[in-house]
C-alpha positions as CSV (number, residue, x, y, z in Angstrom):
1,X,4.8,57.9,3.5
2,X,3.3,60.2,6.0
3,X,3.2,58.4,9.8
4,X,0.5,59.1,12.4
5,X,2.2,60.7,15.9
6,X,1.3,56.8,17.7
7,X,3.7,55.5,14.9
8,X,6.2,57.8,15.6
9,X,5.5,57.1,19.7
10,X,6.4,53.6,18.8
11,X,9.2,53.3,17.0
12,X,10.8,55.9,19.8
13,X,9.9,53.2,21.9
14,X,12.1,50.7,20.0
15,X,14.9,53.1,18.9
16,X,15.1,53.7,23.3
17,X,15.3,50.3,23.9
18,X,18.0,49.2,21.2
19,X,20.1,52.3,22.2
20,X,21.4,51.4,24.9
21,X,23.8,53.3,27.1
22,X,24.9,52.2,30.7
23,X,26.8,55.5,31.3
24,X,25.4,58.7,30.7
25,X,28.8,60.1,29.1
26,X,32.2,58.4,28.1
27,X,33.9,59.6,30.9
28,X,36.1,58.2,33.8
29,X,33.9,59.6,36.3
30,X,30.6,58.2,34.8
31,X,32.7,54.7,34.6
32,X,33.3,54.8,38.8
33,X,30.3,56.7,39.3
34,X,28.3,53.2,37.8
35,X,31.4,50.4,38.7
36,X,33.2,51.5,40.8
37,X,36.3,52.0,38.5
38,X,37.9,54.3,36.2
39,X,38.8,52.9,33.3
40,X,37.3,49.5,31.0
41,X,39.6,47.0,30.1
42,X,38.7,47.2,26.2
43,X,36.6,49.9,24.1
44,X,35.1,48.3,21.3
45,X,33.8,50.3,18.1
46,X,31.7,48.3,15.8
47,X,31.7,48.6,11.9
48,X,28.3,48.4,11.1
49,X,27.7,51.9,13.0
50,X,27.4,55.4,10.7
51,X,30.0,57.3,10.4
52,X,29.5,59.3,13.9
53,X,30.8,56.0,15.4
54,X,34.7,57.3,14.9
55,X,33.6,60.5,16.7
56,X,33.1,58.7,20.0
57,X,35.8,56.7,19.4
58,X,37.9,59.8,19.3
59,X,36.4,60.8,22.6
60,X,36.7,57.4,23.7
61,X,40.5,57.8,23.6
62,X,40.9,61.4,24.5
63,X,38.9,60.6,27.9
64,X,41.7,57.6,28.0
65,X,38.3,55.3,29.1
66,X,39.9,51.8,28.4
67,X,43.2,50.6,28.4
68,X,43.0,49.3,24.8
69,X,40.8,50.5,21.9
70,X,39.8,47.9,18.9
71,X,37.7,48.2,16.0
72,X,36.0,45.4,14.7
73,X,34.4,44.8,11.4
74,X,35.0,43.0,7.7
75,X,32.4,42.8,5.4
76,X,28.1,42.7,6.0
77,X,24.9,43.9,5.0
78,X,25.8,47.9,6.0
79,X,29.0,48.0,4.2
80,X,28.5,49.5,0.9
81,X,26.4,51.9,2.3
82,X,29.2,53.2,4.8
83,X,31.8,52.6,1.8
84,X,29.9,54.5,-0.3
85,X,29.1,57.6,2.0
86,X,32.4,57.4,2.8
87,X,33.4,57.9,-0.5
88,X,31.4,60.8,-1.1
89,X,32.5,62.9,1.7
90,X,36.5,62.0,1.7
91,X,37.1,61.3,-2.0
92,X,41.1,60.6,-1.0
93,X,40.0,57.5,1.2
94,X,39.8,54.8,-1.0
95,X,36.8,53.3,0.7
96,X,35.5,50.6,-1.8
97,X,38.4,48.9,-1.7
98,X,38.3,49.0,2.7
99,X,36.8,46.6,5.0
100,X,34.7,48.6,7.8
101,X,37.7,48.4,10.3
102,X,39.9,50.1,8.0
103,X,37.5,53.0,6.7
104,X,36.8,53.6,10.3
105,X,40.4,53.8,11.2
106,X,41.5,56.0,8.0
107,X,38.6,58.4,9.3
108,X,40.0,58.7,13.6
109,X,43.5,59.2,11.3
110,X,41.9,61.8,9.0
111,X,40.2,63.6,11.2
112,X,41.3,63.3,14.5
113,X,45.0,62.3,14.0
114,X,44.7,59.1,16.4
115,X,45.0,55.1,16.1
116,X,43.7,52.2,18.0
117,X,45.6,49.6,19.3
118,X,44.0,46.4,16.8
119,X,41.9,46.2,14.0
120,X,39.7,42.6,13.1
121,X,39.0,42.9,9.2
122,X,37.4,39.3,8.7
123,X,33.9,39.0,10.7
124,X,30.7,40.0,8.5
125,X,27.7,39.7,10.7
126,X,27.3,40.5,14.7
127,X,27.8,36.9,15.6
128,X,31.5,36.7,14.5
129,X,31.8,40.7,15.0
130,X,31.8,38.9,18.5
131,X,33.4,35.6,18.4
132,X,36.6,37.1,16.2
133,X,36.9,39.8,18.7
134,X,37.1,37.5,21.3
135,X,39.7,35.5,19.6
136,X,41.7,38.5,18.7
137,X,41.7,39.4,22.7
138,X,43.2,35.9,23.4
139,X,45.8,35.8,20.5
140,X,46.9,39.6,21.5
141,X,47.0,38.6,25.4
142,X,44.6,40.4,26.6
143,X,42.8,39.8,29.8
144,X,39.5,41.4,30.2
145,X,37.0,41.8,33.0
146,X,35.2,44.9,31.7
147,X,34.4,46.1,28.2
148,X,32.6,48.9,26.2
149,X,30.7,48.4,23.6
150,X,29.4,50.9,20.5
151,X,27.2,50.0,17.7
152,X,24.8,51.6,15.8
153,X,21.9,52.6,17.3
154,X,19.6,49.6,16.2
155,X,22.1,46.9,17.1
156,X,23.6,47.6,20.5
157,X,21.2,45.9,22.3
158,X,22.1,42.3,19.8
159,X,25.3,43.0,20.0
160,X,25.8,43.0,24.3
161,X,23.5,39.8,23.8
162,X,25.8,37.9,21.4
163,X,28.7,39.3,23.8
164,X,27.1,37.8,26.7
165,X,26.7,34.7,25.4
166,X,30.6,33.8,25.1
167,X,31.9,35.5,28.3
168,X,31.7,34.6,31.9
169,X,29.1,36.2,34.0
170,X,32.2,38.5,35.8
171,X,32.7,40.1,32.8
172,X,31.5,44.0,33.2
173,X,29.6,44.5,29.5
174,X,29.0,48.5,29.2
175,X,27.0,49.4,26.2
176,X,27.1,53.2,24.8
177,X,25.0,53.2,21.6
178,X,26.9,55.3,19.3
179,X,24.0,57.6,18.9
180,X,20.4,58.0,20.7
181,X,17.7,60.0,17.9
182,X,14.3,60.2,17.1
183,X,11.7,60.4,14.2
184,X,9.8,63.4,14.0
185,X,7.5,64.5,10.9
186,X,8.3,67.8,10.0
187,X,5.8,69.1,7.5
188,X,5.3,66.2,5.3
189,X,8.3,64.4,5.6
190,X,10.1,62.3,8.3
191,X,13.1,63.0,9.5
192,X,15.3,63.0,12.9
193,X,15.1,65.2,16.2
194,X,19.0,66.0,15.6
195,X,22.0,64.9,13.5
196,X,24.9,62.6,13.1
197,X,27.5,62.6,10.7
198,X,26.4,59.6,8.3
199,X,22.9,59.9,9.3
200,X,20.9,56.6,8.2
201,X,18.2,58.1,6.2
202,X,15.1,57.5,8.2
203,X,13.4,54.9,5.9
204,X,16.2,53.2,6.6
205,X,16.6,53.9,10.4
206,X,12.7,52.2,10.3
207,X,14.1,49.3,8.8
208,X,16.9,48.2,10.7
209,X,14.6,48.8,13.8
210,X,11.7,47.0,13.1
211,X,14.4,44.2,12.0
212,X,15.7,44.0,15.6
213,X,13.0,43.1,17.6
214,X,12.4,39.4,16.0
215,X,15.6,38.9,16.6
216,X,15.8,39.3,20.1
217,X,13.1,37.6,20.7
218,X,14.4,34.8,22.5
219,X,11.8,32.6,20.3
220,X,11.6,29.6,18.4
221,X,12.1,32.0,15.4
222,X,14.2,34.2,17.2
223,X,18.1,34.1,18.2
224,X,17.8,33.5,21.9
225,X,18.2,30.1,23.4
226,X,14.9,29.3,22.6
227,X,15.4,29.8,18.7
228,X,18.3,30.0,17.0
229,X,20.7,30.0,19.9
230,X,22.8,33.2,18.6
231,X,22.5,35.5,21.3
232,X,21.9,35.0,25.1
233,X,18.3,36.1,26.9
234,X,17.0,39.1,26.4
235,X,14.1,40.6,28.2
236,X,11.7,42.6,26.4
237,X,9.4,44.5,28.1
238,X,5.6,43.9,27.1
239,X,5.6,48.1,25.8
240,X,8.0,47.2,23.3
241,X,6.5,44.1,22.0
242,X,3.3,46.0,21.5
243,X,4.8,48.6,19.7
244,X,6.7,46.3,17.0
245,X,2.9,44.9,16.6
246,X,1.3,47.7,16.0
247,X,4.1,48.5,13.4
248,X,4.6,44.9,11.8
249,X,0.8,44.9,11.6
250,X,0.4,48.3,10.2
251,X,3.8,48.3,7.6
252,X,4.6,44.9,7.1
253,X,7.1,45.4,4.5
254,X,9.2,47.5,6.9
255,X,10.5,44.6,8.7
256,X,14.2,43.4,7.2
257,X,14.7,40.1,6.5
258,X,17.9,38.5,7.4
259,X,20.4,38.3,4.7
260,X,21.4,34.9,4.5
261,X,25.4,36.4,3.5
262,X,25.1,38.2,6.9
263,X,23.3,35.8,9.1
264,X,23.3,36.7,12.0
């Protein structure tokens, strides 16, 4: 499929606004530069992100940015995919028989030599990615007033949201997207402006965008307070809306439907 450079303008546009970072780098001095202190409460690493997602973790650690480091993630619509790219690239991991949790934490062991603090193995969609991590923090102790958050490019912005609808409003949510990329065509073909180590390919980079912005419209179809009641608010500048129109309009089939298994 060969995209026009206004198609390519636009889903920038939504890859920008779902890759949300609040710091610039994962450093202490970023975190005080922003809030004023040095070091988060929690770092969280989500499962459903590509494989790069255990090399910020690994920086995440080294740069000693949160007191405690968790990864969260069972079973949901972007597992096989990781378990099988896994398995490809680091045939002694037995990956298909690994929750996300576990296949990121055998890679930070592989390849980095380093562990977190607490795995969650059970939740399989961002809604309980959230409300199991929460329950985790209360069963291990541990009292939070600021937290980092990194998930795939396409869902950090859902996953803050779903964050922000549990906690208290003095809760400090940082979002670092685990990468920030762009679609570019280069001769015939589509591809990215630079790489990541388990790379969506970028049909299905398209995909899980174009799925995002329905659901954070705050709707009656949408997960907001106004729809499905999933997620809190989320303002959504008029730029972006436009630009999920002209796509939806132009390549309807590109939106993803939800999975009812992996709702929401």
């Amino acid at each position: 499929m060969t995209f026009t450079q206004t198609d390519l303008n636009d889903f920038n546009l939504l890859g920008k606004f779902c890759s949300q970072r609040d710091i610039t780098e994962l450093t202490s001095q970023s975190l005080n530069n922003k809030y004023g202190f040095p070091q988060a409460d929690v770092y969280v690493l989500f499962g459903g992100s590509i494989l790069y997602g255990v090399d910020i973790l690994a920086k995440a650690i080294q740069n000693k940015i949160a007191k405690k480091y968790i990864i969260v993630g069972g079973y949901g619509h972007t597992t096989a995919t990781l378990q099988q790219t896994v398995q490809n690239a680091y045939p002694d991991i037995p990956a298909k028989n690994m929750q996300e949790a576990e296949i990121f934490a055998a890679l930070l062991k592989k390849r980095f030599g380093l562990e977190v603090d607490f795995l969650e193995t059970a939740s399989t969609n961002c809604g309980n990615n959230i409300t199991y991590l929460l329950e985790l923090l209360k069963d291990k102790q541990i009292d939070f007033h600021s937290i980092i958050l990194s998930q795939d490019a396409t869902m950090q912005k859902r996953m803050a949201a779903c964050l922000q609808k549990y906690v208290a409003s003095d809760v400090t949510i940082i979002n670092y997207a685990v990468y920030q990329t762009n679609l570019v065509m280069k001769q015939t073909h589509l591809a990215f402006d630079q790489k990541f180590l388990g790379l969506w390919q970028p049909e299905r980079y398209q995909n899980l965008l174009m799925g995002e912005i329905p659901r954070l419209r705050d709707d009656k179809t949408g997960y907001g307070p106004n729809g499905k009641g999933f997620i809190a608010h989320v303002d959504i500048p008029w730029e972006i809306l436009s630009a999920y129109e002209r796509l939806h309009q132009k390549y309807p089939d590109l939106t993803r439907p939800g999975d009812p298994k992996y709702l929401f």
